[in-house]
C-alpha positions in Angstrom: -66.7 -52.7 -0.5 -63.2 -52.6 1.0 -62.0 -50.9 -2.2 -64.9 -48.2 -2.0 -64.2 -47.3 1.7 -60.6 -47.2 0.5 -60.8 -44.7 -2.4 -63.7 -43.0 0.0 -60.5 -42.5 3.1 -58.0 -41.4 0.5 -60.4 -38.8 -1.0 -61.1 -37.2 2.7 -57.2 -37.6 4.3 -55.0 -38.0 1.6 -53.1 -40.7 0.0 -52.0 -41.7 3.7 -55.9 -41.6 4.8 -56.2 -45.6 5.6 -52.8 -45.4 7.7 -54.0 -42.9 9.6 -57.8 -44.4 10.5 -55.9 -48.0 11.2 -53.6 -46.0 14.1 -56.3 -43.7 15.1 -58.3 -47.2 16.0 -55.1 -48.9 17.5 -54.4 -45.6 19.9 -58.0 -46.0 20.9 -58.3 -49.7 21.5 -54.6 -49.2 23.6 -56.1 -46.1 25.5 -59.3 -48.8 26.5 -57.2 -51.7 27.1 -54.9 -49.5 29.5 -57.5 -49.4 32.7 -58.4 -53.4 32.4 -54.8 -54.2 32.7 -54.5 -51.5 35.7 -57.1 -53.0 37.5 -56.5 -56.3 37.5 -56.7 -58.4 40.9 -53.2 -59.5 42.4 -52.4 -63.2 42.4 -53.9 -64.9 45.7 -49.9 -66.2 46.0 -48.6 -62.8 45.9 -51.3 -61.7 48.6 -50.4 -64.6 51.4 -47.2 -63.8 50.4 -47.7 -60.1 51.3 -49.7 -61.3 54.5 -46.7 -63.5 56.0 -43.9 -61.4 55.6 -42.9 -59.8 58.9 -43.5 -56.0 59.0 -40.2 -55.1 60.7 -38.6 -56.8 56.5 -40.6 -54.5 54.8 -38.3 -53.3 51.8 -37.5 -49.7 52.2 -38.4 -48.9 48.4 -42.1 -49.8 50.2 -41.4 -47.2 52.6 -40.6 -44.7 51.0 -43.6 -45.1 48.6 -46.1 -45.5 51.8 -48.5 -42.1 51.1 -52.5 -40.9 52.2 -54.8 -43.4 51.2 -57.1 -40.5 49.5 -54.5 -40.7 46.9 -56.4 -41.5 43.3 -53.0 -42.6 41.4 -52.4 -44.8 44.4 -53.8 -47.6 42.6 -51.6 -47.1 39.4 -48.7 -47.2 41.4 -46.8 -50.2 39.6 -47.8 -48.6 36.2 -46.9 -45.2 37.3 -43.1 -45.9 39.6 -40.1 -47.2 38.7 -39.6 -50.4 39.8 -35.9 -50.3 41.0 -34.7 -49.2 43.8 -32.3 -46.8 42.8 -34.5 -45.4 40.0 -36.4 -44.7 42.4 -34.3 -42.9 44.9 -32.8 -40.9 42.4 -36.0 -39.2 41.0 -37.1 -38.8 44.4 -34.2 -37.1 45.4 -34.3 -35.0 42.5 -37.8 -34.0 42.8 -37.0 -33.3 46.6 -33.7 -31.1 45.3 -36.8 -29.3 43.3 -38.8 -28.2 46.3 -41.8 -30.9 45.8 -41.6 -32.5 48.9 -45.1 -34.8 48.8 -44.6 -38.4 48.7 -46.8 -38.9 45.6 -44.7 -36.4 43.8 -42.8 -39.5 42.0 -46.1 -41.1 41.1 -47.4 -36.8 39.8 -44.3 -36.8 37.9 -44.2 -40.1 35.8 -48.4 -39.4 34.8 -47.5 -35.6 33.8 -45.2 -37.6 31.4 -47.6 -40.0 30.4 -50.8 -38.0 29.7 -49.2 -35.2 28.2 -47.3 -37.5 25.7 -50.7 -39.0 25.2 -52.7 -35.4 24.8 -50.1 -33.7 22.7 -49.7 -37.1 20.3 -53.6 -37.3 19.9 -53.0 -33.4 18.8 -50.2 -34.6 16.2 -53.1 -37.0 14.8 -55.7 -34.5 14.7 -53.3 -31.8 13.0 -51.9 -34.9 10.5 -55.8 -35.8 9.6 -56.5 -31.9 9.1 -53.0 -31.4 7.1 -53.8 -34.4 5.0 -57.1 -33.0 4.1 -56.5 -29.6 2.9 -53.0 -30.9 1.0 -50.6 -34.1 0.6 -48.2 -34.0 3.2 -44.8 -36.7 2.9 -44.5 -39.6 5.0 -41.6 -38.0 6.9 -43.7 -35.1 7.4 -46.6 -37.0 8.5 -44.4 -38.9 11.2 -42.8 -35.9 12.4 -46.2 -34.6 13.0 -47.2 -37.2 15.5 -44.1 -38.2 17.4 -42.5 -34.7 18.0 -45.5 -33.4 19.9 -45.3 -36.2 21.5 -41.8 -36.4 22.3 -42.3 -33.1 23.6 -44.9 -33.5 25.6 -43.0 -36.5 27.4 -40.3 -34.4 28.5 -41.7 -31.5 29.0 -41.9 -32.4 33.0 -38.5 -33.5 33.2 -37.5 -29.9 31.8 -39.9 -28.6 34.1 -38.2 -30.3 37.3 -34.7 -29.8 35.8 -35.1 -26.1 35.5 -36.5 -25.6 38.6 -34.0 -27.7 40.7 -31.4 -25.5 39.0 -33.1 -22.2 39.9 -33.7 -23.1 43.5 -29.9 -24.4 44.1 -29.3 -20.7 42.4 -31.3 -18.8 45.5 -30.5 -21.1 48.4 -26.7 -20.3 47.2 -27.2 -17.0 47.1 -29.0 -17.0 50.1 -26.9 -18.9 52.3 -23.4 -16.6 53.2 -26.4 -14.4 54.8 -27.6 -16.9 56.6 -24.3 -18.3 58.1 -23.5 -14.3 59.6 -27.2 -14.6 61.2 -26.3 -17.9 62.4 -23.1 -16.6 64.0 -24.7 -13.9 65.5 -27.3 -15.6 67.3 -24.5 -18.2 68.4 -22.7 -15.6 69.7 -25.1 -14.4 71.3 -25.7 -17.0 73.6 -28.5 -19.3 71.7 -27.4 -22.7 71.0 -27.3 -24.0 67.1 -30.7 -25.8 67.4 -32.2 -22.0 68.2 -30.1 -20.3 65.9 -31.4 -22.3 62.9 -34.7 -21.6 64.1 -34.0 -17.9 64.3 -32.4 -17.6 60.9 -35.0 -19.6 59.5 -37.9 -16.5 60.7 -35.7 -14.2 59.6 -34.5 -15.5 56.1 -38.2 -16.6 55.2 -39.1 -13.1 53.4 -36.4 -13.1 50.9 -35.1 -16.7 50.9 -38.1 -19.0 51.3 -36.3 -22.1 50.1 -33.1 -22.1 52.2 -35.5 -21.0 55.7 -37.9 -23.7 54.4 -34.8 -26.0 54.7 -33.3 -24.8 57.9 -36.7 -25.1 59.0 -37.1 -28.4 58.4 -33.7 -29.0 60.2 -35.1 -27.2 63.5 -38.4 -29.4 63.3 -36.0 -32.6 63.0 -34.1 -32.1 65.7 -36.9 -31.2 68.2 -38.5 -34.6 67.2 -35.7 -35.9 68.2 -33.4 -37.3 65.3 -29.6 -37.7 65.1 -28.3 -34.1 64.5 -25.5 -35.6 62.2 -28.1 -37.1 60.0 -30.2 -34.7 60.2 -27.5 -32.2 58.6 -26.4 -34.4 56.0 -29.9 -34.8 55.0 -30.3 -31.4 54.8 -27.1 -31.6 52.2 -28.7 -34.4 50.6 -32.3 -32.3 49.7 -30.4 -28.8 48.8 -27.8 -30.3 46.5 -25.7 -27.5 46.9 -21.6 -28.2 47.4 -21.3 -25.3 50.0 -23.9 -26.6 51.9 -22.4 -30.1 52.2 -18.5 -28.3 53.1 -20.8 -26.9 56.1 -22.5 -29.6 57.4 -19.3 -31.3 56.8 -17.4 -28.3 59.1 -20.1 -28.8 62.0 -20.1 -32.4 61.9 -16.5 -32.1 62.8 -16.4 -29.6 65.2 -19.1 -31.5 66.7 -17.2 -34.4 66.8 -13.5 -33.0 68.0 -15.1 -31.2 70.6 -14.2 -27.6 68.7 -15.7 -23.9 69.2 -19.1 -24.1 66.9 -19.2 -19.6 66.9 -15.5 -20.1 65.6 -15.9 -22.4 62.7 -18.9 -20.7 61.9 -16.9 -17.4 62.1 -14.1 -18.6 59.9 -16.3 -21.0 57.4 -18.8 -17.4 56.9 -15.7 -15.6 56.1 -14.9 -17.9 53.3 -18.8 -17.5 52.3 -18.6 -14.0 51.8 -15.1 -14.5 50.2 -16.6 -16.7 47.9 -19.5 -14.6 46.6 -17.6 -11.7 45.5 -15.2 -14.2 43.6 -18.5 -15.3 42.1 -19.8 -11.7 41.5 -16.3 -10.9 39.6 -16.7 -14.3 37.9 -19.6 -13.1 36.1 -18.5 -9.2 35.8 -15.2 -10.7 33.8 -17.7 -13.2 31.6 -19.8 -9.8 30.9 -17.7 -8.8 27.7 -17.2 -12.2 26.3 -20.6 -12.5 26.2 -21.4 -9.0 24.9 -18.9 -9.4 21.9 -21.5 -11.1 19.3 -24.1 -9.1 20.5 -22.0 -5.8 19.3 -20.8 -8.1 16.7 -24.3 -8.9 15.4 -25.7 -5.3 16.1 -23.2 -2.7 15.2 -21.0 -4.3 12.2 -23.9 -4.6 10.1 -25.6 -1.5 10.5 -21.8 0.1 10.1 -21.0 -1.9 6.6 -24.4 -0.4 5.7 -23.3 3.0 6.2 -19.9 2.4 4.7 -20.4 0.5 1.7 -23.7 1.3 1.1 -23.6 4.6 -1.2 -20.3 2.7 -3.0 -22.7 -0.3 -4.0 -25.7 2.1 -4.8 -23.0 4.1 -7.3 -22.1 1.2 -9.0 -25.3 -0.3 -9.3 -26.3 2.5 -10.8 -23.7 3.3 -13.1 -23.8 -0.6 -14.3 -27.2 0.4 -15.7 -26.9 3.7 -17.1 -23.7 2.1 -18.7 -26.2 -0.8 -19.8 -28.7 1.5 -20.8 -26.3 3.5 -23.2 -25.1 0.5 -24.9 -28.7 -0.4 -25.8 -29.4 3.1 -26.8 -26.2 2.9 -29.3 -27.2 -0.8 -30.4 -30.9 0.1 -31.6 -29.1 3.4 -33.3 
């Protein structure tokens, strides 16, 4: 019987046709077994554990990962976060340096990883079983077909964050010299910085949303009341970007040697402004480097064409009226 279902599986998927039913039904008895060991019950130790320890101790890794109870991956926490510490900072912070902000968005990020590399590895299966049926793939082609989806599936979300992090460090640099000549304006115009961040927040929110989203949150910190020194440097922290951490940096010390805030902002803008033309010509001057294998790739060929061409078509063809004679004058 086992031989019959045997030959019966390599008729329908191929010489590899047991192989794959044996890791179709391991995938599927994994994907099963997955929710019991989600769900099960914490140890009644680890629970009067949890009951004694003093509330003021809490770890701050806890903290940080306190969210809305309406949460459904709440529960899939341990399965779904890094465990460390750091680990956990650090995608945090580079989620947050991405513009997502909620305080699931760790817990979002790690199950786009883990379903998609799930989905896109059940579609390698289904495209191996089909592939195997209309012809007789190779092992290393079979493999290939399951792990590369999903492989890619797995880091398609990191790409995802990675690209967009880079893209909005792009338009809040961009964006900020602007915002530091607003800023000096409304400082020199009597308003004090808290206001002026507030202002240039308003006015930068139509064509910078990120950097007034950030000054924004700035101007919300402060009027709750929280240290203006860290509030800056947390702002630094979220946006990533080195010129925004030379100015908080430049008001954190004029705050702190009693100097004229309109006057460092005056001077640090100037730099700004200096700075993005450099950056403008920076780019103008890497303009022809990077045009050279497009000509390359776009002119020379079409230009050998037109050269050589009719030289090559000559030859060609007197290489066969030459051949053609000499078979004319053997069969005379």
């Amino acid at each position: 019987m086992i031989e019959q279902i045997d030959t019966m599986l390599k008729d329908m998927l191929g010489p590899f046709g047991p192989l794959i039913v044996v890791g179709m039904l391991g995938l599927l008895m994994v994907l099963l077994a997955l929710p019991v060991f989600l769900r099960k019950d914490k140890d009644p130790l680890d629970r009067l554990k949890e009951q004694n320890r003093p509330r003021e101790v809490e770890p701050r890794v806890e903290r940080l990962r306190q969210d809305q109870g309406h949460d459904k991956l709440r529960k899939f926490s341990t399965f779904l976060e890094p465990q460390d510490e750091k680990e956990y900072s650090a995608v945090r912070l580079k989620l947050l340096q991405a513009g997502y902000r909620e305080k699931n968005a760790v817990r979002i990020y790690h199950f786009s990883q883990f379903a998609l590399g799930i989905a896109l590895l059940v579609v390698g299966l289904a495209f191996t079983v089909y592939a195997s049926a209309t012809g007789t793939p190779t092992t290393q082609q079979t493999i290939l077909a399951i792990l590369m989806p999903a492989g890619a599936g797995y880091m398609l979300p990191k790409y995802w964050v990675t690209r967009r992090q880079a893209i909005r460090q792009e338009a809040i640099t961009h964006g900020f010299p602007d915002s530091l000549d607003l800023m000096l304006v409304c400082v020199e115009a009597g308003q004090s910085l808290d206001q002026s961040i507030l202002r240039v927040s308003r006015e930068l929110r139509a064509g910078f949303p990120d950097l007034a989203e950030e000054y924004e949150i700035v101007s919300l910190e402060m009027k709750a009341g929280k240290d203006k020194v860290q509030v800056l440097r947390d702002m630094a922290e979220r946006c990533g970007v080195p010129d925004i951490s030379s100015f908080v940096t430049v008001l954190i010390q004029s705050q702190q040697f009693g100097t004229s805030i309109a006057e460092a902002l005056r001077v640090y803008a100037g730099e700004m402004r200096d700075k993005r033309v450099m950056r403008a010509e920076e780019k103008a001057n890497q303009l022809p480097t990077k045009m050279t294998l497009a000509t390359m790739m776009l002119t020379v060929p079409p230009l050998l064409i037109i050269l050589i061409g009719p030289s090559v078509w000559d030859i060609y063809t007197m290489l066969n009226q030459g051949g053609a004679a000499q078979e004319t004058g053997v069969a005379d």
